[in-house]
N, C-alpha and C positions, 0 to 999 in steps of 0.2 A: 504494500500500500504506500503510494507517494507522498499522502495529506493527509493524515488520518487526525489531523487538528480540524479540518474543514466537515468531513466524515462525520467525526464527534456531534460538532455543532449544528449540525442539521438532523442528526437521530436526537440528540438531546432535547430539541424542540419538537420533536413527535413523541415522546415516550419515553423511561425511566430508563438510566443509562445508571451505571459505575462511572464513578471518579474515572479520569483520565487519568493515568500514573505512569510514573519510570520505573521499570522494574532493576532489582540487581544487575540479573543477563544482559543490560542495554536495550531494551522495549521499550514503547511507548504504549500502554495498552488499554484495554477499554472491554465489557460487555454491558449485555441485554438479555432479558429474556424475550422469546416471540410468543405470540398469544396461542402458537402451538405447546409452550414449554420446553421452546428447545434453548440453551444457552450459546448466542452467540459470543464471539470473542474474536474483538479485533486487534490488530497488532503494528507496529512500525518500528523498522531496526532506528535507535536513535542516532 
């Protein structure tokens, strides 16, 4: 994913999102649940 800051900010305004975070490994990462219950999870190498 190339903007997963942009990404963010437009799921965030439709619907309940996690925190945007850096993980240790060097991610930038993010989910969601769908109103299937599946757990999405997005990612970007920082």
């Amino acid at each position: 994913m190339k903007d997963i800051q942009s990404v963010f900010q437009e799921l965030q305004a439709q619907t309940e999102v996690s925190p945007l975070t850096e993980t240790p490994w060097g991610m930038l990462e993010f989910h969601l649940i769908d109103p299937n219950g599946n757990l999405l999870k997005f990612g970007q190498p920082v």
